[in-house]
mmCIF file of the N, C-alpha and C atoms, coordinates in Angstrom:
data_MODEL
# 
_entry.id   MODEL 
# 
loop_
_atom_site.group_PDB 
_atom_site.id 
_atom_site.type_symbol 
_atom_site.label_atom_id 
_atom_site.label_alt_id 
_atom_site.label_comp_id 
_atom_site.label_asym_id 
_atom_site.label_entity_id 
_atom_site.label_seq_id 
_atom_site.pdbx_PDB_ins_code 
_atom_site.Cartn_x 
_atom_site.Cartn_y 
_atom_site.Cartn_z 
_atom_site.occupancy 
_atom_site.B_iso_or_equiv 
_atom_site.pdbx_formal_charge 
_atom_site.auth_seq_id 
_atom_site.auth_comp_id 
_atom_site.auth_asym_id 
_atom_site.auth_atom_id 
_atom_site.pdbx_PDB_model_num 
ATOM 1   N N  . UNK A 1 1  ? 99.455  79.954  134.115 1.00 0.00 ? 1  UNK A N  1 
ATOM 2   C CA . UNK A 1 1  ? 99.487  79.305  132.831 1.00 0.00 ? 1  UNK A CA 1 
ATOM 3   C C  . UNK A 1 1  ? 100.925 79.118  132.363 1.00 0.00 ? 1  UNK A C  1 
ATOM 4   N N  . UNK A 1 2  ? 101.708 80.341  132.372 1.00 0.00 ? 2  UNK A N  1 
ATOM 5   C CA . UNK A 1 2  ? 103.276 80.292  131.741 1.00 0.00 ? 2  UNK A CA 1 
ATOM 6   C C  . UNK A 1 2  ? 104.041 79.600  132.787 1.00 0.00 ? 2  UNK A C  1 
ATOM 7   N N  . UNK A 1 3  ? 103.582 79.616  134.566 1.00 0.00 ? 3  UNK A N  1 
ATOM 8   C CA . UNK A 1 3  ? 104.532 78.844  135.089 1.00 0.00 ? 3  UNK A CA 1 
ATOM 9   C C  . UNK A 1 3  ? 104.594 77.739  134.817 1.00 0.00 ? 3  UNK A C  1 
ATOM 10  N N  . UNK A 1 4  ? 104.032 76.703  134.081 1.00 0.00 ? 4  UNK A N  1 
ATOM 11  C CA . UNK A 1 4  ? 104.008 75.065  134.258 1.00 0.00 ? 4  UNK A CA 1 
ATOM 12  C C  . UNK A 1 4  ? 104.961 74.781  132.902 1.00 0.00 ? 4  UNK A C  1 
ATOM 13  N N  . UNK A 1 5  ? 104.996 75.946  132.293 1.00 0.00 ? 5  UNK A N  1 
ATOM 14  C CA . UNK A 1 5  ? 106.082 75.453  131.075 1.00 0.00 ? 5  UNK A CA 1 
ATOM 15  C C  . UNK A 1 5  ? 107.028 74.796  131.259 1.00 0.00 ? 5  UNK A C  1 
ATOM 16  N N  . UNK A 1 6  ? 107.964 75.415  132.142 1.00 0.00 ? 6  UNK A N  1 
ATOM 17  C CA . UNK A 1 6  ? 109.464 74.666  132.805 1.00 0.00 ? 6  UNK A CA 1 
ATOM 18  C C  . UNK A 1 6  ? 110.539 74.891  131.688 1.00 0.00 ? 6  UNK A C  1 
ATOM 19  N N  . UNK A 1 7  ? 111.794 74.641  131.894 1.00 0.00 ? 7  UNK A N  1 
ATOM 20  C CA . UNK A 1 7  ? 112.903 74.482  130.752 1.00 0.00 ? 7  UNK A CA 1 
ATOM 21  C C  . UNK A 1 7  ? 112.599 74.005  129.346 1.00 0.00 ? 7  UNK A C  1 
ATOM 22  N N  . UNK A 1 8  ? 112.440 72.754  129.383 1.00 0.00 ? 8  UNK A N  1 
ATOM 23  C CA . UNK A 1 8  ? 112.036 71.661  128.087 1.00 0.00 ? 8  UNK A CA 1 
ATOM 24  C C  . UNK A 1 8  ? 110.837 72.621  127.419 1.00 0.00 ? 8  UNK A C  1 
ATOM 25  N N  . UNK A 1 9  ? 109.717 73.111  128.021 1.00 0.00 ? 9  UNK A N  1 
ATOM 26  C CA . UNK A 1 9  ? 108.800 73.408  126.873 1.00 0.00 ? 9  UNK A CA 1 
ATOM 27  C C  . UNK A 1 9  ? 109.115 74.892  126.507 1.00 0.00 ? 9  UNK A C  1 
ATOM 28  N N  . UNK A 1 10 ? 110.450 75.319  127.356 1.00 0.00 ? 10 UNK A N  1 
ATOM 29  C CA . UNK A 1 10 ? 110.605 76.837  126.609 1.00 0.00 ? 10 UNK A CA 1 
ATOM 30  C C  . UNK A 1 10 ? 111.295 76.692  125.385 1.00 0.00 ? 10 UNK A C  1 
ATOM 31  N N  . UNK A 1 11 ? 112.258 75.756  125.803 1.00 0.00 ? 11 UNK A N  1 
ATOM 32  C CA . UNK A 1 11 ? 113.359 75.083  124.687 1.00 0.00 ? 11 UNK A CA 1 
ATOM 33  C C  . UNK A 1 11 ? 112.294 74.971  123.545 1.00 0.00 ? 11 UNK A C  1 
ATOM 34  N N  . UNK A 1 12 ? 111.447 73.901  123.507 1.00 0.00 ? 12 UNK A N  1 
ATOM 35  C CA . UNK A 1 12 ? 110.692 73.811  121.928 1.00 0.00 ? 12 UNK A CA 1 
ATOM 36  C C  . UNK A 1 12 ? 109.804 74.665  121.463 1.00 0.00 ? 12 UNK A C  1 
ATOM 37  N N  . UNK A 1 13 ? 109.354 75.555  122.649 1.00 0.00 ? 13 UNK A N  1 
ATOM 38  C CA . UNK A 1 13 ? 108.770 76.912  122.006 1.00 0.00 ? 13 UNK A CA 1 
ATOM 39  C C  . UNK A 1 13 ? 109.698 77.635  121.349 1.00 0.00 ? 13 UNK A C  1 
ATOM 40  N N  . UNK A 1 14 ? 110.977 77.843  122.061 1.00 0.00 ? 14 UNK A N  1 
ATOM 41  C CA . UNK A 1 14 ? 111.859 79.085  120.978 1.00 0.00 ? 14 UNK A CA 1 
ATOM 42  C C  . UNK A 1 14 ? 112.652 77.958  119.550 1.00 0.00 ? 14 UNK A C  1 
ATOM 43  N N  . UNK A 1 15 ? 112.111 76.689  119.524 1.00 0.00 ? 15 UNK A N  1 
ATOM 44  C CA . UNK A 1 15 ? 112.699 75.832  118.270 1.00 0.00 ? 15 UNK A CA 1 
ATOM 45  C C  . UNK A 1 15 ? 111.847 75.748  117.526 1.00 0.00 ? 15 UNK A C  1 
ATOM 46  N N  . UNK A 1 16 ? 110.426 75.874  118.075 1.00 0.00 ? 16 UNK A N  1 
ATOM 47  C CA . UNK A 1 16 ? 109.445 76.069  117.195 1.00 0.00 ? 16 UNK A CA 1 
ATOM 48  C C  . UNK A 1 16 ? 109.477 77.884  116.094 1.00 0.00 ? 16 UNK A C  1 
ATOM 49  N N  . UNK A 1 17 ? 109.467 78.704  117.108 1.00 0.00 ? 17 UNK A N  1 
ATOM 50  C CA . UNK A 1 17 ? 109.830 80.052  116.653 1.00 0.00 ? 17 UNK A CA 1 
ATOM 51  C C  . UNK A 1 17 ? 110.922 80.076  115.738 1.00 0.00 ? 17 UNK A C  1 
ATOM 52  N N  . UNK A 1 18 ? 112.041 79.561  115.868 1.00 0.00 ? 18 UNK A N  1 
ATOM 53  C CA . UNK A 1 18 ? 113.033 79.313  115.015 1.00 0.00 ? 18 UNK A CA 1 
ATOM 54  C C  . UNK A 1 18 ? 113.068 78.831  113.485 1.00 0.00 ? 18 UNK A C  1 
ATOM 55  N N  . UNK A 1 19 ? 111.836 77.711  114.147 1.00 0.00 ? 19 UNK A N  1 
ATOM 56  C CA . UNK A 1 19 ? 111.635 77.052  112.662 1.00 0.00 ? 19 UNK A CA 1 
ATOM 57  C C  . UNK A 1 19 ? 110.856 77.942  111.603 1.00 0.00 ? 19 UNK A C  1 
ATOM 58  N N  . UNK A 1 20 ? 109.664 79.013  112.331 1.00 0.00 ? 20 UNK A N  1 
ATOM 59  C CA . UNK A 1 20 ? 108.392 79.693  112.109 1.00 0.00 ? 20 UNK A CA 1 
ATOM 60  C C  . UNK A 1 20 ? 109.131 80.775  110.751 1.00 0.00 ? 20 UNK A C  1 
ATOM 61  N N  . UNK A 1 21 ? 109.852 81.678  112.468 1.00 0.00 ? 21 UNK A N  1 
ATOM 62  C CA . UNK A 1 21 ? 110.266 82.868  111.614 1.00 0.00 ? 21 UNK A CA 1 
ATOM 63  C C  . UNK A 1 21 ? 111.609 82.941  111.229 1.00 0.00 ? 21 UNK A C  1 
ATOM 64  N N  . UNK A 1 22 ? 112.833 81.560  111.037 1.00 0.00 ? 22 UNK A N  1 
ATOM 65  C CA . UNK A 1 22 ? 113.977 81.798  110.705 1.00 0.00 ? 22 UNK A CA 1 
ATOM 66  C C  . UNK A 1 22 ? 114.915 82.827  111.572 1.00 0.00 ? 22 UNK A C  1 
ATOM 67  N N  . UNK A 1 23 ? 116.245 82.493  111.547 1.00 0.00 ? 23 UNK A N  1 
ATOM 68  C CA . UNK A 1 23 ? 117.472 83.366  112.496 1.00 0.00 ? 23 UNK A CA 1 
ATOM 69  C C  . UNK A 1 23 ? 117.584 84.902  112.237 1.00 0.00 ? 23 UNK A C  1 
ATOM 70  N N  . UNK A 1 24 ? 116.604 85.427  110.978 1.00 0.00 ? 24 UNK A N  1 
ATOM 71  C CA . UNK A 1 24 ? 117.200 86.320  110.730 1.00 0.00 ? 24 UNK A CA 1 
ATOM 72  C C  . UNK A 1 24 ? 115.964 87.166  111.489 1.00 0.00 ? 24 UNK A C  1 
ATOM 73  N N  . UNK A 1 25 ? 115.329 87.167  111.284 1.00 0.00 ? 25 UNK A N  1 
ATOM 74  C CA . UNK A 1 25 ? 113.333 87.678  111.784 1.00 0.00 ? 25 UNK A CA 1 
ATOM 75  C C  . UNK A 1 25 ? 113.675 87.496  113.647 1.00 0.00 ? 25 UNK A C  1 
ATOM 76  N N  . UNK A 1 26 ? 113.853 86.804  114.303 1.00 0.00 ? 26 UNK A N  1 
ATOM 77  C CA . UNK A 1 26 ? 114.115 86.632  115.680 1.00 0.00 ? 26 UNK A CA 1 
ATOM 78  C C  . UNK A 1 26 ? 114.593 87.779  116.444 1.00 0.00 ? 26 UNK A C  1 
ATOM 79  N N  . UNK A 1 27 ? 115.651 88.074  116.127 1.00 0.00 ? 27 UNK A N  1 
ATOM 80  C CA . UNK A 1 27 ? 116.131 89.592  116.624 1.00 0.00 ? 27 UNK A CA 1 
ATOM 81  C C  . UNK A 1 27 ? 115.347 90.449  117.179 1.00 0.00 ? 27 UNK A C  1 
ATOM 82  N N  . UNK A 1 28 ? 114.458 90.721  115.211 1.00 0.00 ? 28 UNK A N  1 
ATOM 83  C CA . UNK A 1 28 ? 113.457 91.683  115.217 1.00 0.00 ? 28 UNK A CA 1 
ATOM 84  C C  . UNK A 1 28 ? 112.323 91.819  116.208 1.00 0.00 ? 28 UNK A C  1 
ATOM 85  N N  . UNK A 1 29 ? 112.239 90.522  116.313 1.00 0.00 ? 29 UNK A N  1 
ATOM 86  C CA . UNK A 1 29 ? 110.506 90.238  117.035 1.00 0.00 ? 29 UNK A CA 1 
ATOM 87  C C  . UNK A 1 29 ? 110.891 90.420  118.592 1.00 0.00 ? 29 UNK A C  1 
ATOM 88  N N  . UNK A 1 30 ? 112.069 89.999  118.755 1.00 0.00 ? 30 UNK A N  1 
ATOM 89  C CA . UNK A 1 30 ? 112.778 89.931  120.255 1.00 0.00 ? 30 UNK A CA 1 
ATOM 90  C C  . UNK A 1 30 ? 112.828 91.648  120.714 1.00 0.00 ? 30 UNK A C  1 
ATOM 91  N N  . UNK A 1 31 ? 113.347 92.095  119.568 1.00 0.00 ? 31 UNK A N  1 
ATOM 92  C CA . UNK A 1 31 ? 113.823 93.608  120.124 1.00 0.00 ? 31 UNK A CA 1 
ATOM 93  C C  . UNK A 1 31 ? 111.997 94.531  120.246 1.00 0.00 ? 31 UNK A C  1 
ATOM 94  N N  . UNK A 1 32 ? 111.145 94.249  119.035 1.00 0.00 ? 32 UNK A N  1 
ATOM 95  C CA . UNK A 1 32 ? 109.804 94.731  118.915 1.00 0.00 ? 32 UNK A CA 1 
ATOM 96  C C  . UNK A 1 32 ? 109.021 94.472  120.561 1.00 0.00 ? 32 UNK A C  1 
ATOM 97  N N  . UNK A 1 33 ? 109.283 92.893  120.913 1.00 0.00 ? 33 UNK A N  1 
ATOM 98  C CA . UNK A 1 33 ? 108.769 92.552  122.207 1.00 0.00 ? 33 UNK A CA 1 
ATOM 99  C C  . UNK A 1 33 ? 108.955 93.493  122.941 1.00 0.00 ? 33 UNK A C  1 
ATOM 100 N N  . UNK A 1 34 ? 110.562 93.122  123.147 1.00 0.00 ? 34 UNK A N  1 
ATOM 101 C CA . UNK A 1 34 ? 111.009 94.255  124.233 1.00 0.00 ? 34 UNK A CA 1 
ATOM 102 C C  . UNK A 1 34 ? 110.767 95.315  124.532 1.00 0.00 ? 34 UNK A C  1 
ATOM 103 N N  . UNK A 1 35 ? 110.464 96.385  123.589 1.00 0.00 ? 35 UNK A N  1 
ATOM 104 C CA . UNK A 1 35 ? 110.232 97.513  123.108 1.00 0.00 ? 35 UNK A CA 1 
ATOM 105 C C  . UNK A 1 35 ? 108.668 97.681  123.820 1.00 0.00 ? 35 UNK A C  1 
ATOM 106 N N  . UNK A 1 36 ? 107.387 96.888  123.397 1.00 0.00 ? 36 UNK A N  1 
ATOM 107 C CA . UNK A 1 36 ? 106.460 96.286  123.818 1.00 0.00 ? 36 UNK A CA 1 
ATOM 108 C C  . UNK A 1 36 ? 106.619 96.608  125.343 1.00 0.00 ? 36 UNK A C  1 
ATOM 109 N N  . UNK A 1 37 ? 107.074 95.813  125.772 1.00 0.00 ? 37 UNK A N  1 
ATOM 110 C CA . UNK A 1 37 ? 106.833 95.422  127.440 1.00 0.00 ? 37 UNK A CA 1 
ATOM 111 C C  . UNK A 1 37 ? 107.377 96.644  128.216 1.00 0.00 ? 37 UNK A C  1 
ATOM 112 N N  . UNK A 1 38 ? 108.710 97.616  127.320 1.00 0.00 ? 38 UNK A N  1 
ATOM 113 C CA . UNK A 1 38 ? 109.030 98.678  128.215 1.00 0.00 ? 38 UNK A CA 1 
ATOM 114 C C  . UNK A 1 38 ? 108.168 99.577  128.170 1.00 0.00 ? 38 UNK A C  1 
ATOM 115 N N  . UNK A 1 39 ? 107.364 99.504  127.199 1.00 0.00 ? 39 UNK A N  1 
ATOM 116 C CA . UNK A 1 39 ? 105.792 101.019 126.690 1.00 0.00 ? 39 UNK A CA 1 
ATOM 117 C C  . UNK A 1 39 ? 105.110 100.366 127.582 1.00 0.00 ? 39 UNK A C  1 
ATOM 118 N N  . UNK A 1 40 ? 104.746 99.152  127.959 1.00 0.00 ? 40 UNK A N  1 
ATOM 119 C CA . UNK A 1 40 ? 103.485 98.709  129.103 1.00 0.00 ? 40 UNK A CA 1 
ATOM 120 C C  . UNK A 1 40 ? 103.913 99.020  130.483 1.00 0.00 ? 40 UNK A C  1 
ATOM 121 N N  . UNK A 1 41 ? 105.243 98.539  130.535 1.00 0.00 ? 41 UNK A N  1 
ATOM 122 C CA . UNK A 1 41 ? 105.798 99.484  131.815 1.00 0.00 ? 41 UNK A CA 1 
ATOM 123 C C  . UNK A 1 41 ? 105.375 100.649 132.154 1.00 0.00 ? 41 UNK A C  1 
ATOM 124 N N  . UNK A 1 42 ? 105.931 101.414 131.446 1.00 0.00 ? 42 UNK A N  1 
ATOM 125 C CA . UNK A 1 42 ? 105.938 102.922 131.504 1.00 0.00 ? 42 UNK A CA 1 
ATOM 126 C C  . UNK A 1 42 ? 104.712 103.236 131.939 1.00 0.00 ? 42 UNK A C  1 
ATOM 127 N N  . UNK A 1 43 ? 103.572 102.962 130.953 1.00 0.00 ? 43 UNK A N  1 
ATOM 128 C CA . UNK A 1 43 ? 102.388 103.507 131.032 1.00 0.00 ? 43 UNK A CA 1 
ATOM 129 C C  . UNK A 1 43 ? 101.400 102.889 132.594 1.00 0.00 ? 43 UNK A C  1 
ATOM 130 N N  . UNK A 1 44 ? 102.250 101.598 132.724 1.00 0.00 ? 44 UNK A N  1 
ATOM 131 C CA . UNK A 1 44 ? 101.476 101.569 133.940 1.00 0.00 ? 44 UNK A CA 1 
ATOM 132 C C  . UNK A 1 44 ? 101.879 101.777 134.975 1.00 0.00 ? 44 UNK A C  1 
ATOM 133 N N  . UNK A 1 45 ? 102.939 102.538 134.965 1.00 0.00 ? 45 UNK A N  1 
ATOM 134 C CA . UNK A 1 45 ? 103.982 103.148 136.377 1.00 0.00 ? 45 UNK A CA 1 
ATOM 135 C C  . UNK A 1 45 ? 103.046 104.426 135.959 1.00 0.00 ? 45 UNK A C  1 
ATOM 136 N N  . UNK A 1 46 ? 102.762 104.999 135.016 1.00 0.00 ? 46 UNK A N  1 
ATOM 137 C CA . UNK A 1 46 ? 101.966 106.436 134.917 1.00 0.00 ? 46 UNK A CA 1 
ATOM 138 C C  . UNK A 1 46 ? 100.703 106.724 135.734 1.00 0.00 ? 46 UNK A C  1 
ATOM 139 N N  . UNK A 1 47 ? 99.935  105.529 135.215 1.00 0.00 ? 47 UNK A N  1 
ATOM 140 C CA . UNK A 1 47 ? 98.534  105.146 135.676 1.00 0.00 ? 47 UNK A CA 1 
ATOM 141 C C  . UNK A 1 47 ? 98.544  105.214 137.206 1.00 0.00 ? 47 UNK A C  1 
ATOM 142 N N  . UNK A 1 48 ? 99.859  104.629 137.578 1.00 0.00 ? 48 UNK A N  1 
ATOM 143 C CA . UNK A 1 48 ? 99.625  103.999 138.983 1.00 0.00 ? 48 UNK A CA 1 
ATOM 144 C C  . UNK A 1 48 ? 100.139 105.037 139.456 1.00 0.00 ? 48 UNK A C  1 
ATOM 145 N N  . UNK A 1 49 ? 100.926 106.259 139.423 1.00 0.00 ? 49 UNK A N  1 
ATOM 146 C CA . UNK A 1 49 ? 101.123 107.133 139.741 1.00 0.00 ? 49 UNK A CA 1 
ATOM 147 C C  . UNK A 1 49 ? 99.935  108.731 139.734 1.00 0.00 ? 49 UNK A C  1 
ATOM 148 N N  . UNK A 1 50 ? 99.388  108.180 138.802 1.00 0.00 ? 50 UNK A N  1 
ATOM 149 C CA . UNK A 1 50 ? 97.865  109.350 138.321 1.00 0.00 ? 50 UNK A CA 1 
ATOM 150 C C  . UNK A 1 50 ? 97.372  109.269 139.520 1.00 0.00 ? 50 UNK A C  1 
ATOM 151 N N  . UNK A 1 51 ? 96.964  107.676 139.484 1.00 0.00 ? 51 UNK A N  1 
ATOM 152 C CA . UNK A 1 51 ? 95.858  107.684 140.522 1.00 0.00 ? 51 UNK A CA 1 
ATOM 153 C C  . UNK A 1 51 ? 96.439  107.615 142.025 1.00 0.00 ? 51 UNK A C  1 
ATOM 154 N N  . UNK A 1 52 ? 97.877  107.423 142.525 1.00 0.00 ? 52 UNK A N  1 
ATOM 155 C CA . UNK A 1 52 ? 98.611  107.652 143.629 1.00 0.00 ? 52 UNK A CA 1 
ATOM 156 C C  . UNK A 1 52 ? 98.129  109.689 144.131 1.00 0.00 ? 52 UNK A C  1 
ATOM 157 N N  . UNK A 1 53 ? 98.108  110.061 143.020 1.00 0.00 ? 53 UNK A N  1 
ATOM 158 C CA . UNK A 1 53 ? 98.063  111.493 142.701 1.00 0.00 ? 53 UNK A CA 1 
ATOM 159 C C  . UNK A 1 53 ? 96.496  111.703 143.289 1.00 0.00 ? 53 UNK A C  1 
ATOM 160 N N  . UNK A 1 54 ? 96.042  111.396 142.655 1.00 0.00 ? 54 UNK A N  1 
ATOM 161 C CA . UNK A 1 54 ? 94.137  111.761 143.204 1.00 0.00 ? 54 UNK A CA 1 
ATOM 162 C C  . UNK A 1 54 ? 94.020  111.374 144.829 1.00 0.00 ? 54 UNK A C  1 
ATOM 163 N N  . UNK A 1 55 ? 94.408  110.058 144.838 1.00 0.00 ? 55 UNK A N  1 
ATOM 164 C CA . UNK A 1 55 ? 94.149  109.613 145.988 1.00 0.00 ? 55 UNK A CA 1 
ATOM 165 C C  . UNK A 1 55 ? 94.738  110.601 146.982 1.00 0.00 ? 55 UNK A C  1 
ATOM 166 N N  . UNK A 1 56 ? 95.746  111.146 147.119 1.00 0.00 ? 56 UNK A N  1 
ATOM 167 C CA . UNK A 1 56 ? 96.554  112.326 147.932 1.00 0.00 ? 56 UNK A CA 1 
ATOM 168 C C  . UNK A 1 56 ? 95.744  113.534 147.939 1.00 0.00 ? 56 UNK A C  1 
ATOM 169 N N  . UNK A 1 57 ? 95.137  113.968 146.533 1.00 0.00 ? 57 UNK A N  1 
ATOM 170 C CA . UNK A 1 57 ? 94.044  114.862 146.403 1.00 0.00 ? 57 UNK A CA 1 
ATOM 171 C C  . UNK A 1 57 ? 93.222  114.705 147.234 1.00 0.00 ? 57 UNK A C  1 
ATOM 172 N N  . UNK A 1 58 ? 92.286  113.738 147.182 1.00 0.00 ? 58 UNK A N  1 
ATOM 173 C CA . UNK A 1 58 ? 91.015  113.338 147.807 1.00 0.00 ? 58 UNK A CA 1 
ATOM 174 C C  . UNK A 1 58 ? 91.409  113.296 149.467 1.00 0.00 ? 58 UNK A C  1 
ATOM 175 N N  . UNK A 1 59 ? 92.628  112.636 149.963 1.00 0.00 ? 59 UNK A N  1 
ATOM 176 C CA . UNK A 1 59 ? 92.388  113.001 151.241 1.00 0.00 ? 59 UNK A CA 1 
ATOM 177 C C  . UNK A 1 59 ? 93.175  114.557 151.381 1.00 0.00 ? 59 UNK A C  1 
ATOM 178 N N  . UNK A 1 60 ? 93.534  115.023 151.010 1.00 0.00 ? 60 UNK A N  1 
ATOM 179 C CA . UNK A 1 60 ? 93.964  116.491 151.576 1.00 0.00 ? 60 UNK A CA 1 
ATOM 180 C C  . UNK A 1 60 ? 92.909  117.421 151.609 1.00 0.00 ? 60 UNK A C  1 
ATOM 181 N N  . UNK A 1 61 ? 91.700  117.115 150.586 1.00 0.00 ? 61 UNK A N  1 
ATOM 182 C CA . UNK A 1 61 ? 90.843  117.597 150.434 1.00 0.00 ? 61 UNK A CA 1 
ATOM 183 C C  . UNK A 1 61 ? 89.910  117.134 151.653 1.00 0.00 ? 61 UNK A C  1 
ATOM 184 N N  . UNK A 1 62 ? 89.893  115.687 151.690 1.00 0.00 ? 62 UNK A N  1 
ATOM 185 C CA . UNK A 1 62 ? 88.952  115.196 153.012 1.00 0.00 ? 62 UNK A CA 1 
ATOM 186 C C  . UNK A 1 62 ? 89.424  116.118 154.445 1.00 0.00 ? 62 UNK A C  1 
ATOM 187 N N  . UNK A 1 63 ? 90.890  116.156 154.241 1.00 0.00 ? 63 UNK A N  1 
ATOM 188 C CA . UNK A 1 63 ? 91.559  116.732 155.807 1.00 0.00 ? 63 UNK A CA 1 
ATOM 189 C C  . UNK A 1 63 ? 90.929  117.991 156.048 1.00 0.00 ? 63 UNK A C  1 
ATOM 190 N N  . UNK A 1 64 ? 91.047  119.096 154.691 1.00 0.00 ? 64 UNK A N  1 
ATOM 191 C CA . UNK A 1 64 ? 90.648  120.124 154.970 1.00 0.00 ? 64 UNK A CA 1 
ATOM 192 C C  . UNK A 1 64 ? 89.324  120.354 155.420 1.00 0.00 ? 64 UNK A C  1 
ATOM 193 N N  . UNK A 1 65 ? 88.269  119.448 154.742 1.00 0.00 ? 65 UNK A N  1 
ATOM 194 C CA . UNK A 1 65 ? 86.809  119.903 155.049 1.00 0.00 ? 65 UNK A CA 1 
ATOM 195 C C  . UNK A 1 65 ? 86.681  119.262 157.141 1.00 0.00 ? 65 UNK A C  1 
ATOM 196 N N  . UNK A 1 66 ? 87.278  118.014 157.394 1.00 0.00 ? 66 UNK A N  1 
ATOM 197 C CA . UNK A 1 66 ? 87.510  117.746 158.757 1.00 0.00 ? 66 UNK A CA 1 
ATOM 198 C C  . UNK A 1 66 ? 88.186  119.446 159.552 1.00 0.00 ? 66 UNK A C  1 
ATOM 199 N N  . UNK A 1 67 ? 89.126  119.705 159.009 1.00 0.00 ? 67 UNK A N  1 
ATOM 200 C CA . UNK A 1 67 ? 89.555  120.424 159.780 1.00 0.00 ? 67 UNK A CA 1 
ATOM 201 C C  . UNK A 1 67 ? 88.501  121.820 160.247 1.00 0.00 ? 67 UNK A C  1 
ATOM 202 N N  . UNK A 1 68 ? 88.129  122.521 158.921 1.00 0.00 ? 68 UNK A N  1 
ATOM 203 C CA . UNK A 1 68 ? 86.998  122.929 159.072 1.00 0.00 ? 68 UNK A CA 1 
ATOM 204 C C  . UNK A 1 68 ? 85.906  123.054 159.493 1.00 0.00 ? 68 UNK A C  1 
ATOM 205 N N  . UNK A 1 69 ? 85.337  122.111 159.775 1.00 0.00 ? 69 UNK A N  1 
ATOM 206 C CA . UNK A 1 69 ? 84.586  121.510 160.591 1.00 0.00 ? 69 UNK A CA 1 
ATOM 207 C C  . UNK A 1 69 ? 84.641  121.724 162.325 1.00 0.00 ? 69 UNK A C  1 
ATOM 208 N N  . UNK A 1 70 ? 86.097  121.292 162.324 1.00 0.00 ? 70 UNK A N  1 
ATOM 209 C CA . UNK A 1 70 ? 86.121  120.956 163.687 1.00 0.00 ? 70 UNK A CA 1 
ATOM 210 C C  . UNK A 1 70 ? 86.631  122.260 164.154 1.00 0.00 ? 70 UNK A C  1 
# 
């Protein structure tokens, strides 16, 4: 969806924003974004690390009952 924008329609999206919320509000919303996207980061480097975590569980656990076994 966001790739087909291109240059030109980013340009009148951030002139539109400009016009919306004025030079002084922009900053804010820019830095709030940012702020935004580094908490979605984070949390999904966590997630993806939780479950990196189980998965290591589950087979060490699989190894042992094999080993046992055999």
């Amino acid at each position: 969806m966001l790739s087909n924008i291109g240059i030109p329609g980013l340009v009148i999206v951030l002139v539109i924003a400009l016009i919306i919320f004025g030079p002084s509000k922009l900053p804010e919303i820019g830095r709030a974004f940012g702020r935004t996207l580094s908490e979605f980061k984070s949390a999904t480097k966590g997630l993806v690390n939780d479950t990196e975590k189980e998965d290591e569980n589950e087979n060490k656990s699989a190894l042992r009952a094999v080993k046992k076994e055999g």
